[in-house]
N, C-alpha and C positions, 0 to 999 in steps of 0.2 A: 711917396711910395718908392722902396726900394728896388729897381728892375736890374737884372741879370740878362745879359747877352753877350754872344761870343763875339771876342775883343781879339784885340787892343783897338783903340778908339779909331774908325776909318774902315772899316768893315763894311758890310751889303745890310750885316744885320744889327751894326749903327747909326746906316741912313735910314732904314725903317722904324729903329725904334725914335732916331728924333724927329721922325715925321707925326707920331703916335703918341708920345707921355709927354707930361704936362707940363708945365714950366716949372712949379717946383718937385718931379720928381726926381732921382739920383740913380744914375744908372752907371750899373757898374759892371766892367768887362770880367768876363771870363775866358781860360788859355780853349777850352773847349767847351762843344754845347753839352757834353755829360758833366763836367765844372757846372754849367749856369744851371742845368735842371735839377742838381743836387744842391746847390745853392737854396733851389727854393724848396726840397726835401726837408732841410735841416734849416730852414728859416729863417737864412743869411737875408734872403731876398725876399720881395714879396709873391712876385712873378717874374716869368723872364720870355723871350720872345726869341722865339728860335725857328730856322729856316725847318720846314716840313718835306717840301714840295717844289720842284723846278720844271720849267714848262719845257726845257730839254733833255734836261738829263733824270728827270725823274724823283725819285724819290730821295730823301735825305735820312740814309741808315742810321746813322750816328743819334736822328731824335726819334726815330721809330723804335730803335734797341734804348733807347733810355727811357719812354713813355710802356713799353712792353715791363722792363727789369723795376723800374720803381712806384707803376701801378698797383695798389689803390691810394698812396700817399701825393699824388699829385696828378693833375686833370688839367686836359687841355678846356679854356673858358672864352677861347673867341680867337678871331685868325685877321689876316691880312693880308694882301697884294702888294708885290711891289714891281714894278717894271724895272730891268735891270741893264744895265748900259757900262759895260766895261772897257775899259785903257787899257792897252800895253803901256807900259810905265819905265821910266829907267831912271838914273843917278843923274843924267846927262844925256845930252843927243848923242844919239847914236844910230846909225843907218840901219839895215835889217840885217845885211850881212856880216857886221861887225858881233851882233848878238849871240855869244854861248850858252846862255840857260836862261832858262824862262821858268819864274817860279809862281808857284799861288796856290790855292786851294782846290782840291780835287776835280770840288763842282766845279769852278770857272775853267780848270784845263778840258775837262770834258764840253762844256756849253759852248767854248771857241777852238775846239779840235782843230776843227776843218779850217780854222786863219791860221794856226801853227802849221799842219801840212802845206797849206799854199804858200804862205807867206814866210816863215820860218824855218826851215824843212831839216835844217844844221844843228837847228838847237837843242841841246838837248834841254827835258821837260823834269822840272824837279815839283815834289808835292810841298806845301806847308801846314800849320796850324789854321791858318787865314790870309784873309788876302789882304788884312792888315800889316800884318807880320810879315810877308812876301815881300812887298812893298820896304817896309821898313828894312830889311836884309840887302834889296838892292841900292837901295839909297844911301845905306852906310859901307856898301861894298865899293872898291876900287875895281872891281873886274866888270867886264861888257854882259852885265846879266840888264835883266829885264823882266818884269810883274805883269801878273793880270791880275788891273783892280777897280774900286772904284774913281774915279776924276779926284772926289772927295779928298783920297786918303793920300793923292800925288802935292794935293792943296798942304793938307796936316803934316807930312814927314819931309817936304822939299825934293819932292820929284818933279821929272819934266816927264808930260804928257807925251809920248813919240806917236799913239794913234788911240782915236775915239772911236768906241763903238764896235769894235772887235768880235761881238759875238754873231756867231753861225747863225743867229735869228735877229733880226730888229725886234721881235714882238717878245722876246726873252723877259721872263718876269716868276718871281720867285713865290709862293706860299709860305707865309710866318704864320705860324700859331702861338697866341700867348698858355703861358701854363699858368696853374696856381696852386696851393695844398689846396685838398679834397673839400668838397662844403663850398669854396668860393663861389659865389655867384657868376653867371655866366655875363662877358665885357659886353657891353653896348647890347642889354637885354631887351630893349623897346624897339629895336630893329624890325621894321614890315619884309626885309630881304628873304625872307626864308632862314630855317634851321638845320644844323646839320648834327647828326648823333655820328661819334665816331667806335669803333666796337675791335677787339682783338678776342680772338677764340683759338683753341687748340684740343685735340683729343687723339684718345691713341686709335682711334679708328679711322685714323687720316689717311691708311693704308690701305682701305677696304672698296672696291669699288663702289663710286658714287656718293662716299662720304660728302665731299663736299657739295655735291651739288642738292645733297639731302638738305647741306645747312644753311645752302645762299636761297632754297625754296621757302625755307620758312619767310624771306622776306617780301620774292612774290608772289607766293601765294596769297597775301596781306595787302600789296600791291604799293609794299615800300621799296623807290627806289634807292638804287648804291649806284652810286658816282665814281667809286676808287674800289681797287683792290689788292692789297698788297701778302706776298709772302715772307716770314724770315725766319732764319733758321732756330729752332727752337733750344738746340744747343744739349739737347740731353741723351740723344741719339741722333746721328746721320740718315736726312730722308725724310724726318717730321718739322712739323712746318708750325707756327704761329701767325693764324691769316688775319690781315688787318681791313677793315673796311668800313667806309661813310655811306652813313643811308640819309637818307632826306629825311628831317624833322627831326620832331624832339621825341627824349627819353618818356615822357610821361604821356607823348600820345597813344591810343589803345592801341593800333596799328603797328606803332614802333615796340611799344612794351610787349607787347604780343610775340612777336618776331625773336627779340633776345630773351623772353621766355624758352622760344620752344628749343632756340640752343642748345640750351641745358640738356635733350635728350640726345644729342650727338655729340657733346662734349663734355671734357674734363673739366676744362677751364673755360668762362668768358666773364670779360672783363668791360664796363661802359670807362673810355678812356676823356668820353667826354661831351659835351652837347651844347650848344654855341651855335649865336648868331652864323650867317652865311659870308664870305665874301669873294666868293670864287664860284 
């Protein structure tokens, strides 16, 4: 099986995928995770696994705006945890105060903020593609930078470790959800964990009072619950919203089909982005 995830090899969402695909599957990097979901839009790949959800910093916009823009050709079909344990990383030892920039990916600058403020306070903080490529930039730089990454990727590009464990939480750990084109089967479907339906809606009467609470009732009134709730900008006017949310169970139970039925009378759009085992 062909898997797409955001690369280059030494990534958070490298360690997850080869914790996960099979010995002979082939997985293959992409510069961004809108690259790896388009990938398996146009059928480079088969699936791809991409970060969703971080227990710090929140949500991951980049697969939320690409599962909203390229629905209904491609569905999320099962998810995963990962506990996440990040390095400062550099070319070479180097003290703290020697350190002029600190590079990585948005999410890990945000998750270990507060070590940057305490610990590095000088530095200035640059964003990358991944914290593979961070990594990789400082280790082929001559200057006193420095990465947040994983251990991993210090192993792969010949960095040295300068501190383990850097994030603002020990209990830091990320949500991956695999995608797949539309029709695929849902991953590890004989699961007793519980199921979760995920749902994206939108209408122009988002501006009315009580819209939304007319459309989060349809779920309990039914007495299905939601776990998550997210907003993002819809893009076609300033001020309307595309609300994103997990209910407990599956699409085909009456309860749940019930609920994204009655959407339909408060909105324009809604969209099943997908319905999959639990693991979160």
């Amino acid at each position: 099986m062909r898997l797409a995830y955001l690369g280059p090899p030494g990534t958070f969402s490298d360690e997850a995928l080869r914790g996960a695909a099979g010995p002979d599957d082939e997985r293959r990097p992409y510069p961004t995770i809108a690259d790896a979901l388009d990938a398996v839009r146009r059928g480079e790949s088969d699936r791809a696994l991409v970060p969703i959800e971080n227990a710090l910093e929140g949500a991951v916009n980049a697969t939320l705006d690409g599962l909203v823009a390229q629905a209904p050709d491609i569905v999320i079909v099962g998810e995963l945890v990962l506990p996440i344990r990040t390095c400062l990383i550099a070319g070479r030892d180097l003290e703290a105060d020697q350190i002029r920039v600190v590079v990585s990916h948005a999410q890990p600058l945000g998750q270990c903020a507060r070590f940057l403020r305490r610990e590095l306070p000088a530095a200035e903080v640059r964003a990358a593609t991944s914290t593979a490529e961070a990594v990789r930039t400082v280790v082929a730089s001559d200057e006193p930078w420095a990465a947040l990454g994983p251990c991993g990727a210090a192993v792969l590009y010949g960095g040295v470790v300068l501190r383990d464990g850097v994030d603002d939480d020990p209990d830091n750990a990320t949500r991956f959800v695999w995608v797949a084109p539309a029709g695929t089967p849902p991953v590890d479907a004989a699961s007793q964990r519980g199921w979760k339906t995920s749902l994206a809606f939108a209408g122009a009467g988002d501006a009315a009072p009580g819209w939304l609470v007319r459309c989060l009732s349809e779920f309990a009134f039914r007495g299905v619950n939601l776990t998550k709730i997210e907003s993002r900008p819809r893009r076609s006017q300033l001020g309307h919203y595309v609300f994103l949310v997990d209910a407990e169970g599956r699409i085909d139970e009456a309860a749940v089909a019930d609920a994204v039925a009655g959407l339909h009378a408060h909105c324009e759009e809604v969209r099943v982005l997908g319905t999959y085992p639990t693991r979160a």
